[in-house]
C-alpha positions as CSV (number, residue, x, y, z in Angstrom):
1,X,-20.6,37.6,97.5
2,X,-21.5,34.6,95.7
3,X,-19.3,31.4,95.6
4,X,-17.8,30.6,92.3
5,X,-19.0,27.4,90.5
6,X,-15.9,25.6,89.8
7,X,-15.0,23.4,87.5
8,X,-13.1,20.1,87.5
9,X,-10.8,18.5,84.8
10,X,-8.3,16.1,84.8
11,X,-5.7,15.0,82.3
12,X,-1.7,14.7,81.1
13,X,-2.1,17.7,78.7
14,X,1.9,16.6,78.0
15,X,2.2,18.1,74.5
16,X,-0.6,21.3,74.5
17,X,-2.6,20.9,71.3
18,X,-6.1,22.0,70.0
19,X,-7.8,18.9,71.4
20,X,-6.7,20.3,74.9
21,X,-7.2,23.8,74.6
22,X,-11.1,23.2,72.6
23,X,-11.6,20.5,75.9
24,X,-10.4,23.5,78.3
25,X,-12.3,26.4,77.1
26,X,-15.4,24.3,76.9
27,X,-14.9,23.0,80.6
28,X,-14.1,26.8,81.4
29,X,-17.9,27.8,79.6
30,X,-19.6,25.2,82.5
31,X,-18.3,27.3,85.5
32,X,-16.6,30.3,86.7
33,X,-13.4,28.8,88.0
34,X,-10.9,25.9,85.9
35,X,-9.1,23.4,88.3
36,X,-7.0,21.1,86.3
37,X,-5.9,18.0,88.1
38,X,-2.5,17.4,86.7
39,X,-1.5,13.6,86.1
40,X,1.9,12.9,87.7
41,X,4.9,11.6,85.5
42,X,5.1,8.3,87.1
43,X,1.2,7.9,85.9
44,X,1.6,9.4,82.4
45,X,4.7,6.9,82.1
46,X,2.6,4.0,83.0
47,X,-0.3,5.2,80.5
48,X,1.1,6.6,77.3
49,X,4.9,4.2,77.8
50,X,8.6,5.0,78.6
51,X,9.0,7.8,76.5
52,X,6.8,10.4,78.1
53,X,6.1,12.1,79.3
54,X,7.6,15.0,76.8
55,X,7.4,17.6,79.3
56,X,7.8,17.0,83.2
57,X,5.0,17.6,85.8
58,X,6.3,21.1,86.3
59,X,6.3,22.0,83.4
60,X,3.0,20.9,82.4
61,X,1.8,23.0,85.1
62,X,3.2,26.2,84.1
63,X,2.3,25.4,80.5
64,X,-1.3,25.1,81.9
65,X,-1.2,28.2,84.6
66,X,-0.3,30.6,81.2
67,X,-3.6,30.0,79.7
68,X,-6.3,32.5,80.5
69,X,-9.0,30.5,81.1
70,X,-7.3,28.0,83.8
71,X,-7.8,29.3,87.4
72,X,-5.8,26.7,89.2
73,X,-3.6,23.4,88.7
74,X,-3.2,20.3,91.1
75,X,-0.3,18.3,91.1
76,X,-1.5,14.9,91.6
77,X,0.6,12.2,93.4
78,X,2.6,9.5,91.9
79,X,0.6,6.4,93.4
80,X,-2.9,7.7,93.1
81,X,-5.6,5.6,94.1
82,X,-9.6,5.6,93.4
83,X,-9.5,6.6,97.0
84,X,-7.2,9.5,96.8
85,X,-8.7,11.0,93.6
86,X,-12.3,10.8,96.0
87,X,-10.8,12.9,98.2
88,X,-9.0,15.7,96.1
89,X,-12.5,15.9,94.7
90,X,-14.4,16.3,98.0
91,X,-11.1,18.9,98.7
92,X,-11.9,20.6,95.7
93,X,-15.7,20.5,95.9
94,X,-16.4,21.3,92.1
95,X,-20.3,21.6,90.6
96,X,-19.2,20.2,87.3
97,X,-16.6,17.8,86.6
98,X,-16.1,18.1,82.9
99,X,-14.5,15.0,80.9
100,X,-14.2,14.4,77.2
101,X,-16.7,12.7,75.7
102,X,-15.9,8.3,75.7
103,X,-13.8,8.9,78.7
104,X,-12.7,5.3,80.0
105,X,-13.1,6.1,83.6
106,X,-16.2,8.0,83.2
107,X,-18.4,5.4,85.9
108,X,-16.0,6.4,88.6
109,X,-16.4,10.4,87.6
110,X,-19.8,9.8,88.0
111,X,-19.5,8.1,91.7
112,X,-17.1,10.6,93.0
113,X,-19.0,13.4,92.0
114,X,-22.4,12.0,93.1
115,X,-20.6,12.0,96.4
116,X,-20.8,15.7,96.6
117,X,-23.5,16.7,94.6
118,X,-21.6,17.5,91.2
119,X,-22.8,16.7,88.2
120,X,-20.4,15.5,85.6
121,X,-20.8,16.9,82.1
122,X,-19.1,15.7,79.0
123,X,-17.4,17.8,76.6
124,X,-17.7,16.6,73.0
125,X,-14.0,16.0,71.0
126,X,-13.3,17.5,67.9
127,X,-11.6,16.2,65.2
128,X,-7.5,17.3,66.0
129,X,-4.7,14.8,67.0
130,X,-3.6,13.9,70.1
131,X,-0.1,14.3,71.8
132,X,0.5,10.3,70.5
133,X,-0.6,11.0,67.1
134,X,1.8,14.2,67.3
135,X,4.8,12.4,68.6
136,X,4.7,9.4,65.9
137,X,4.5,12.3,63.0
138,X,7.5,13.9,64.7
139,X,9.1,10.8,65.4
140,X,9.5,11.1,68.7
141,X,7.5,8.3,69.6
């Protein structure tokens, strides 16, 4: 039997819009098997301010574990280093890691997966808004 080609992603995915779900299915396309890396709430807090996340860690992983096309999701730590995020991709061992396209951190994708042979692929973003944009129209943010 032949070993699936998986498929990396990482993100908050706090408030599941379009943007995620075009950014998932795309990733999905690239491999046989979706591992989502889950962002932890300490991290999202620290990114995106006080306020968030919306929806705790747990949440957001059972949110993301309903969609078809997600095989598996990884709770990642609260104090995540560059080192640690190395080694839940060695752990993982993925072919693609997928990331949308201007990703800020996109030079240390591209070490971490040239340390085990994955290319890194990125997946163009539509036009949709984003959890932020989402929040401020609600008010919520």
């Amino acid at each position: 039997m032949q070993a699936k080609k998986k498929v990396l992603v990482g993100g908050c995915f706090d408030i599941l819009h379009y943007g995620h779900i075009h950014f998932l299915k795309n990733a999905k396309r690239l491999g046989d098997f979706l591992v989502v890396a889950l962002e932890s709430d300490k991290n999202i807090k620290r990114l995106k301010g006080s306020g968030r996340p919306f929806h705790n860690q747990k949440k957001r992983k059972e949110i993301l574990e309903s969609l078809s096309f997600v095989d598996e999701v990884i709770i990642l730590g609260p104090k995540m280093t560059d080192q640690n995020y190395k080694k839940m991709v060695q752990r993982v061992g993925p072919s693609v890691i997928a990331v949308t396209q201007g990703d800020p951190v996109l030079a240390k994708k591209k070490a971490h997966a040239k340390l085990i042979g994955a290319k890194v692929v990125e997946v163009s973003k539509i036009k949709s808004p984003s959890t932020s944009q989402i929040a401020k129209i609600l008010g919520v943010e």
